[in-house]
SEBA-220104 format. One record per residue (C-alpha): residue in three letters; x negated, y, z negated. Coordinates in nm, 4 decimals. Example, Ala and Ser with C-alpha at 12.3 -4.5 7.8 and 13.67 -1.06 7.14 Angstrom:
<sites>
resn,px,py,pz
ALA,-1.2300,-0.4500,-0.7800 $
SER,-1.3670,-0.1060,-0.7140 $
</sites>
This chain:
<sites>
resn,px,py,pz
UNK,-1.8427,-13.5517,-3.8076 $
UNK,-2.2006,-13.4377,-3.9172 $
UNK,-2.2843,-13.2913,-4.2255 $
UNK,-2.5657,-13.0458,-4.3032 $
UNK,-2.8785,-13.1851,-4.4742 $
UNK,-2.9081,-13.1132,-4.8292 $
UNK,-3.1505,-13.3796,-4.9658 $
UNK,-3.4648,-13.1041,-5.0063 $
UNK,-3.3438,-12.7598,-4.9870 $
UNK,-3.6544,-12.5217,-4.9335 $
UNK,-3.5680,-12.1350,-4.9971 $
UNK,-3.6085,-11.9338,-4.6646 $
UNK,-3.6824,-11.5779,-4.7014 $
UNK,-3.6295,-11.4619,-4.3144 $
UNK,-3.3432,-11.6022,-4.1406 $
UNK,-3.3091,-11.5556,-3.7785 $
UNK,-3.0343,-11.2837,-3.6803 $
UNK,-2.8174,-11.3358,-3.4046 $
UNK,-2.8548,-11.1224,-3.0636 $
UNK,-2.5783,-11.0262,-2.8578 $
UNK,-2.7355,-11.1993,-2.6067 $
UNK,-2.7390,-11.5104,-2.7737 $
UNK,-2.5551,-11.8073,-2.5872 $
UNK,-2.2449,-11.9226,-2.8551 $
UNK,-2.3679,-12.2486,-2.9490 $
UNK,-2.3474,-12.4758,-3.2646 $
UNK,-2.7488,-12.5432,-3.2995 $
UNK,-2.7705,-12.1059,-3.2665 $
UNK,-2.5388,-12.1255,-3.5799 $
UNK,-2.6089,-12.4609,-3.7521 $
UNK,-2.9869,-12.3041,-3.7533 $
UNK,-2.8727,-12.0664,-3.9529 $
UNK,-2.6096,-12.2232,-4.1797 $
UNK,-2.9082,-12.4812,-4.2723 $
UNK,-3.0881,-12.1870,-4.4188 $
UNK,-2.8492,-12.0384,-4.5868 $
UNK,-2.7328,-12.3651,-4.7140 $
UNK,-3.1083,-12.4162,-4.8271 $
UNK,-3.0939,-12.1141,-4.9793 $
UNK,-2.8007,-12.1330,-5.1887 $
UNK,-2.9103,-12.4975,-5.3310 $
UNK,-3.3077,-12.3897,-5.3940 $
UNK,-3.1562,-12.1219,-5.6230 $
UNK,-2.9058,-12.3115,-5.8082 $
UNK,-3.1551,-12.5681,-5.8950 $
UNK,-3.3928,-12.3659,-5.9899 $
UNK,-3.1331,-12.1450,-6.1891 $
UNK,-3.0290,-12.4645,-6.3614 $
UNK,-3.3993,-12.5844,-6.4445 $
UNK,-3.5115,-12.2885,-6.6203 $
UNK,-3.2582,-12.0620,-6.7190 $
UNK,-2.9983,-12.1021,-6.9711 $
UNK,-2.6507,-12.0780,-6.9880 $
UNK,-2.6538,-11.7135,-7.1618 $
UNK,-2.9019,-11.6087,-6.9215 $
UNK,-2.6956,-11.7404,-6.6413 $
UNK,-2.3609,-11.6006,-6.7766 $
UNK,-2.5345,-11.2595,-6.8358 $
UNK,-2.7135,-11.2494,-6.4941 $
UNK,-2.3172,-11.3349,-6.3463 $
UNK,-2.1707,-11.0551,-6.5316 $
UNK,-2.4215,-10.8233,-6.4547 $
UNK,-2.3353,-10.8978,-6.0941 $
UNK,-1.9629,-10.8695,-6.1207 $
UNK,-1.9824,-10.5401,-6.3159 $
UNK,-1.8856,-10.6531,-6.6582 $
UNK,-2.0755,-10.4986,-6.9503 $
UNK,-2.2143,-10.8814,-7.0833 $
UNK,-2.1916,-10.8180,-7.4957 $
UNK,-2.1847,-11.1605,-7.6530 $
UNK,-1.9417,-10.9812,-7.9324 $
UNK,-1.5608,-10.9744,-7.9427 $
UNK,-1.3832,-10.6516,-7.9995 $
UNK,-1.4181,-10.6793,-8.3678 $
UNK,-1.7460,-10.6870,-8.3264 $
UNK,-1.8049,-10.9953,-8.4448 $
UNK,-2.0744,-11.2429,-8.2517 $
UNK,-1.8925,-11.5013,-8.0588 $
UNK,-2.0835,-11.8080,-7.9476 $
UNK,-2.1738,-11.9103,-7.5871 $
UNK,-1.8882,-12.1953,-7.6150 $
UNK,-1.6682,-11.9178,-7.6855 $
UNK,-1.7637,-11.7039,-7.4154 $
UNK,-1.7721,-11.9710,-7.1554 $
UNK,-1.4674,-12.0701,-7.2263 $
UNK,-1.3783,-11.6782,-7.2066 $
UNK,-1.5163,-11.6734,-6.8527 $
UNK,-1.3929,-12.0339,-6.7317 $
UNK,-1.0429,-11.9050,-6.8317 $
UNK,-1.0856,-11.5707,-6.6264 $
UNK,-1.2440,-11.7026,-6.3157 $
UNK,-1.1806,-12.0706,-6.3668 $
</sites>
């Protein structure tokens, strides 16, 4: 079985869309697995180098469509531990 390369992901921003013309082949497809593979990788490492785990947790609530407010509802402040425990236990 092969196994897509993942030693030096390099972001991609255009990735080749398939035609309907295309022949159905696995180096059409694998061509454009790689990349998104790539992709995927290049941002999580560079997510994981500079941002932080609030910034991360905000930036994933933000995309889910939760309202990220680092306060419970007695509005008290609850710490990131707290809250990523909060979110581990919802999507965990």
């Amino acid at each position: 079985m092969a196994y897509f390369d993942t030693s030096t992901p390099v972001f991609s921003e255009l990735i080749r869309k398939l035609e309907v013309t295309d022949r159905a082949h696995a180096d059409i497809f694998n061509e454009i697995f790689q990349k998104l593979l790539n992709n995927d990788l290049a941002l999580s490492k560079k997510m994981s180098e500079e941002m932080t785990e609030e910034q991360v947790i905000e930036i994933y609530c933000n995309a889910i469509g939760i309202d990220y407010q680092p306060e419970d509802a007695l509005g008290e402040a609850i710490s990131d531990d707290e809250l990523i425990e909060l979110l581990n236990n919802i999507f965990g």
